[in-house]
C-alpha positions in Angstrom: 0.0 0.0 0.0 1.3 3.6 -1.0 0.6 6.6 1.1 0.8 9.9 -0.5 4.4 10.9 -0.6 5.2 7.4 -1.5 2.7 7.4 -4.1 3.7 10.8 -6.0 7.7 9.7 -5.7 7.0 6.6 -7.4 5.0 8.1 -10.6 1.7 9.5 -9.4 -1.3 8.2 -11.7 1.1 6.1 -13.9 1.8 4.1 -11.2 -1.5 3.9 -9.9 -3.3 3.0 -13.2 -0.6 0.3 -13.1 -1.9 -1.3 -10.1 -5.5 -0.2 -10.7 -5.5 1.8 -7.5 -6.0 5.8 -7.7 -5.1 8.1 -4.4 -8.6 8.2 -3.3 -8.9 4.5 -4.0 -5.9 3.9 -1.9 -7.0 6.0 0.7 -9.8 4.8 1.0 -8.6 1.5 1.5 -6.1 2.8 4.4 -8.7 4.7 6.3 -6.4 7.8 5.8 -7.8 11.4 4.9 -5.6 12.7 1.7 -4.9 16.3 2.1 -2.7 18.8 0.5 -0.5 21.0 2.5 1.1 24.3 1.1 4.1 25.4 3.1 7.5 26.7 3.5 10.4 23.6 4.1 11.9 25.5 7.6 13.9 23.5 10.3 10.1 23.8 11.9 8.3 22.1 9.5 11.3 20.0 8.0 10.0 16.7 10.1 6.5 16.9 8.0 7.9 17.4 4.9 10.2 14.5 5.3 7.5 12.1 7.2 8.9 11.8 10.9 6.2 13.7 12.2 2.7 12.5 11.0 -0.3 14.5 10.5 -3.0 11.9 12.5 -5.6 10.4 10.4 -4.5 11.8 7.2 -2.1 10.5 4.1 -1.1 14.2 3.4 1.3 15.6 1.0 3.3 18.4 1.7 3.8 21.0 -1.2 6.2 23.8 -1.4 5.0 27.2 -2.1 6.0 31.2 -2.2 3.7 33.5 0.1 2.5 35.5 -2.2 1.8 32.9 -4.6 -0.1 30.5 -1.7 -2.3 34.1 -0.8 -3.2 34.8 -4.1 -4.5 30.8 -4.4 -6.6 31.0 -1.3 -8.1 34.2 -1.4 -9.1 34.1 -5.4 -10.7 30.8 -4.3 -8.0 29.2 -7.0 -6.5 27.1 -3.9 -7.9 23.9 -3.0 -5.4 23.1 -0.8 -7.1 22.2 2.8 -4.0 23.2 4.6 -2.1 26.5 4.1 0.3 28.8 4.9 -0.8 32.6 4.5 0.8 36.1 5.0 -1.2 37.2 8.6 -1.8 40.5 7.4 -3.0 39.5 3.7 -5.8 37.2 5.3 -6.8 39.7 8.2 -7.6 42.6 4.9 -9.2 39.6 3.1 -11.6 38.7 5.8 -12.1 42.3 7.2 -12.3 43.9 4.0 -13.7 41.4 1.2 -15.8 39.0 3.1 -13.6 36.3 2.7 -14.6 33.1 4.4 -12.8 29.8 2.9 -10.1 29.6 5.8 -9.9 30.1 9.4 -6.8 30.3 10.8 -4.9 27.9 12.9 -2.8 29.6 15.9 0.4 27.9 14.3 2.9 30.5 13.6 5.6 30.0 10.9 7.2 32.7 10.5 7.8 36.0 13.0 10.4 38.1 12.7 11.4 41.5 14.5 11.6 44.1 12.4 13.8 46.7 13.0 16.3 45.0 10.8 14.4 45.4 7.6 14.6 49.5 7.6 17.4 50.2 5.3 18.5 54.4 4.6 20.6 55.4 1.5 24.2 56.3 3.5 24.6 60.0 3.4 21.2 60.7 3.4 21.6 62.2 6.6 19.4 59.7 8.6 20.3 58.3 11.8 17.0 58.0 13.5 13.4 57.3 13.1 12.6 60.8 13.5 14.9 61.6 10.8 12.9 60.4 8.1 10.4 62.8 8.6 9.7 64.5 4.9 11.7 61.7 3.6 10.8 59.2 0.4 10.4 55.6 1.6 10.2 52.9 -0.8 8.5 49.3 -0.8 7.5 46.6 -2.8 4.1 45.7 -0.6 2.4 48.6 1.5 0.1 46.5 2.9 2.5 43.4 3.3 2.3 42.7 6.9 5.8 43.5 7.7 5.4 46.9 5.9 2.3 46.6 8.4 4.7 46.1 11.4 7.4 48.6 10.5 4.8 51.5 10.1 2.8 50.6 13.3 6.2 50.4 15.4 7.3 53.4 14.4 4.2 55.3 14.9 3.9 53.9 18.7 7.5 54.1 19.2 9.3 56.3 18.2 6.1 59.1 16.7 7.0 58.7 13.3 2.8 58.4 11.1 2.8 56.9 7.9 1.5 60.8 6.7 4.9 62.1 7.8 6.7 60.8 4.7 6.0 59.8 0.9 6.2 56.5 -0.1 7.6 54.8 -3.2 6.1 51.5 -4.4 8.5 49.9 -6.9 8.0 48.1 -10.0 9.9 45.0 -8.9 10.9 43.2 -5.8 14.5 42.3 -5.3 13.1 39.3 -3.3 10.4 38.2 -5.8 12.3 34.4 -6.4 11.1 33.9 -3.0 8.3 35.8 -1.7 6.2 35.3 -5.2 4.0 38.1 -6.4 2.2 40.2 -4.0 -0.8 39.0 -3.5 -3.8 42.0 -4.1 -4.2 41.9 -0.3 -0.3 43.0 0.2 -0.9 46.0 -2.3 -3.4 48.0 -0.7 -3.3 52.1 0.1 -4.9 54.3 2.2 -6.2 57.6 1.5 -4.5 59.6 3.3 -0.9 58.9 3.0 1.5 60.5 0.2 2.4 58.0 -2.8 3.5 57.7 -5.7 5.2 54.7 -8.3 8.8 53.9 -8.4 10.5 53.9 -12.2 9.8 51.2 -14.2 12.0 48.1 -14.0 13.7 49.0 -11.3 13.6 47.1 -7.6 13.6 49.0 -4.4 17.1 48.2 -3.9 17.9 49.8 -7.0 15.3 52.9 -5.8 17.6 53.6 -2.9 21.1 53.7 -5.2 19.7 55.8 -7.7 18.7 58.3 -5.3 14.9 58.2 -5.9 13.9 57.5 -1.9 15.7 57.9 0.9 14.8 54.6 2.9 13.5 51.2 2.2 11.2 49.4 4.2 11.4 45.7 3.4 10.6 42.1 4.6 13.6 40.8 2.7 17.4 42.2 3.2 17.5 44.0 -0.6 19.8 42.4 -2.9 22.1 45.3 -3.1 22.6 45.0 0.5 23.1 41.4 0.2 25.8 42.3 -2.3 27.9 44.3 0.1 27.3 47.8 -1.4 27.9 51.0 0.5 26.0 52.9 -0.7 23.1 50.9 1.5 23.3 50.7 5.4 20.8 49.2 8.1 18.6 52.2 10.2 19.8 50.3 13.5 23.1 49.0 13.0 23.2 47.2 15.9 19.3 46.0 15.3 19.8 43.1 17.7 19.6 44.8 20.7 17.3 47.6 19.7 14.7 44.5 18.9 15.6 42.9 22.0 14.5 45.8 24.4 11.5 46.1 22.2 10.3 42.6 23.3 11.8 42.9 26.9 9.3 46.6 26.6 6.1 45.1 24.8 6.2 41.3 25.1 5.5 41.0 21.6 7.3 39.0 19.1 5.5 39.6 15.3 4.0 37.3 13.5 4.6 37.2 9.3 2.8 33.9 8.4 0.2 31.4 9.9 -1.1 28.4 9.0 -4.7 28.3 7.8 -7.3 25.4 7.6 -10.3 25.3 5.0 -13.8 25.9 6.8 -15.5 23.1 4.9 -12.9 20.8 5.4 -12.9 21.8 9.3 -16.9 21.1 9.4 -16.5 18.0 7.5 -13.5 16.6 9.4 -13.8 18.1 13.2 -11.0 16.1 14.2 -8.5 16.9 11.6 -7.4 21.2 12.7 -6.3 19.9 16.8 -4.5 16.5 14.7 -2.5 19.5 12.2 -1.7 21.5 15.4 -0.3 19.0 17.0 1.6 17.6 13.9 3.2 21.2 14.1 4.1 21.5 17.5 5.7 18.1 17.6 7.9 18.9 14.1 8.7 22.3 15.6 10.1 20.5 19.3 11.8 18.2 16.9 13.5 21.1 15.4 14.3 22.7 18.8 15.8 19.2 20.1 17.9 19.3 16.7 19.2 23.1 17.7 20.2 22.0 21.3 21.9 17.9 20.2 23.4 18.7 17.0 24.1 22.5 16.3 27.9 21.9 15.9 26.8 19.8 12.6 23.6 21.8 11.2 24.5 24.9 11.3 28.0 26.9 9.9 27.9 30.2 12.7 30.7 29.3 15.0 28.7 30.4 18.3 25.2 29.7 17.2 24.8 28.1 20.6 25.5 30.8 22.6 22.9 33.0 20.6 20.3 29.6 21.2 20.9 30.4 25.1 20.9 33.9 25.4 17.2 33.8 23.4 16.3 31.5 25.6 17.3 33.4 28.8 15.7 36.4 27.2 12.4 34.9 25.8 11.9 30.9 27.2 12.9 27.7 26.3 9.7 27.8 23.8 10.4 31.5 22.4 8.3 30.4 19.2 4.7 29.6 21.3 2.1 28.3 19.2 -1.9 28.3 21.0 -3.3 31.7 21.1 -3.0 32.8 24.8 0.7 33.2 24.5 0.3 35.3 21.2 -2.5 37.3 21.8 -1.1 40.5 22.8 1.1 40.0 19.4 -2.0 39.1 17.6 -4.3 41.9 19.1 -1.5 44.4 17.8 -1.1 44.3 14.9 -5.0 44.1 14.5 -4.8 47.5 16.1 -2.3 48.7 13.4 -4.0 47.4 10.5 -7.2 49.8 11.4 -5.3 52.7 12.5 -3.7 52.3 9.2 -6.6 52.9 7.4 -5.9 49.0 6.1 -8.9 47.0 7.8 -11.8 48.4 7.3 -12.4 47.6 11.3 -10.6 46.0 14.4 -11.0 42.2 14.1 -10.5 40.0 16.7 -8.9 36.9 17.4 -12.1 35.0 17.5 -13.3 35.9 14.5 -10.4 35.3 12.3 -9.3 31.6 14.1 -11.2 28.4 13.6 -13.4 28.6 17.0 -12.4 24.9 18.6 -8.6 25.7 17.9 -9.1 29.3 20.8 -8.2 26.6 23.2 -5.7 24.3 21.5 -2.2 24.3 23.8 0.6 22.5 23.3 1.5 19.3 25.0 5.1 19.0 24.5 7.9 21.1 26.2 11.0 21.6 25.1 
């Protein structure tokens, strides 16, 4: 008998019409639910994608995808996949603003990231501070991306800095594209009442910033100009580490980029299936953690990456990436607060809404 991955390595319906057994058909036979899962391979999700950790009751494949491309699928209605991964902030605008309904989300978090890093200032622009870009041109590939959604929001509460202070520049093309995908219509979105205007054509915002044509780049992905090594390009916060750690030792609040996402129907249909995904996640992600803490000195090239493992932990717990909403509900509560003072969702959601009601009170069982 062939489950899933075993049944697309070996040849897919070729095989199967040679043994006179389709997927459903063979499914059906094993009592398994066949589901498609759209995802990023991370060291969280590795153990999924290569079948240690199992999925409960299900003969599920795990497919590869870019976020904008997986957004675009689910919210065009194009996406049949019952599992998927979405940009947070894309889904909150498509089920505040558009009515969209098809997925609930799943309080497993993918992908967070502080942001501080991802402000990048044209060197001798005269910037050395939030404040300073005041009047200034900003570009981006994604307004409404929720990073862009992050930056803006932090620097507004933190350091006074309103989107309406400066004019921003969306480019043509994204440096980052290869990975990222297109930007889904949900990461493209502008308010009225902010300054903007369209980059030249062909070029990326990396190539914005060197030609002079804005001052600052806000951006999810280092741009590839920095990633080259030139100059000409320099972080906001040099030393962003420890300006984004007194940010969580000030708010708690670690943001959240992507989350995983469960169709309704197949939720109604299968009640048992969104706690058996959770907890498929959790497990692969304390895999991955026990991997960090046994085998560092072989997975991983930075010489002390086991001194930064302990001082995050010491700073944020032996779990610093929680799934279950409790622990990430003052993250999640924020940026639903930045999204409508943005002028983005068209009102403050809530948690309850926008998660799959049974999984409010999912937890994890394993510890790290």
């Amino acid at each position: 008998m062939f489950n899933r991955r075993q049944f697309i390595q070996a040849g897919g319906m070729a095989l199967a019409a040679g043994q006179g057994l389709g997927c459903a058909g063979a499914s059906a036979q094993s009592g398994q639910l066949p589901i498609t899962v759209s995802s990023y391979l991370l060291d969280r999700t590795q153990a999924l994608f290569d079948g240690s950790v199992a999925i409960g009751g299900t003969d599920a494949e795990f497919v590869q995808g870019a976020i904008g491309d997986m957004n675009t699928a689910a919210f065009t209605g194009t996406g049949r996949n019952e599992i998927s991964e979405l940009g947070l902030h894309p889904f909150m605008l498509a089920h505040a603003n558009e009515g969209f309904r098809d997925y609930a989300l799943l309080p497993v978090f993918l992908l967070r990231q502080f942001r501080h890093k991802s402000v990048f200032v044209r060197t001798g622009a005269g910037i050395q501070t939030p404040q300073d870009l005041a009047g200034k041109r900003i570009g981006t590939a994604g307004y409404s991306s929720t990073s862009l959604t992050w930056i803006r929001g932090i620097f507004e509460e933190e350091y006074g800095l309103r989107p309406q202070n400066v004019e921003w520049v969306i480019s043509n093309a994204d440096s980052s594209a290869a990975v990222a995908g297109a930007a889904s219509a949900q990461e493209s979105q502008i308010p009225a009442d902010i300054i903007v205007t369209q980059g030249k054509p062909g070029l990326d915002e990396s190539e914005l910033l060197l030609s002079g044509e804005v001052d600052a780049l806000f951006h999810a992905a280092t741009p590839a100009a920095f990633v080259d090594g030139d100059t000409r390009i320099a972080r906001l916060f040099p030393d962003f580490r420890s300006v984004e750690q007194a940010y969580f030792e000030k708010t708690g609040v670690f943001p959240i980029m992507h989350v995983l996402a469960i169709r309704r129907d197949t939720a109604a249909e299968h009640p048992w299936l969104a706690k058996a995904v959770f907890d498929a996640y959790a497990e692969a992600k304390f895999k991955a953690y026990r991997t960090k803490d046994r085998l560092t000195w072989a997975t991983d090239m930075l010489p002390w990456y086991s001194q930064e493992l302990d001082n995050t932990r010491l700073l944020m717990g032996r779990n610093f990436y929680p799934y279950g909403i409790e622990p990430n509900r003052t993250t999640l509560e924020t940026l639903f607060r930045y999204s409508h003072e943005q002028g983005l969702a068209d009102r403050l959601l809530t948690v309850e809404e926008t998660f799959l009601p049974e999984s409010l009170e999912f937890t994890e069982v394993t510890q790290p």
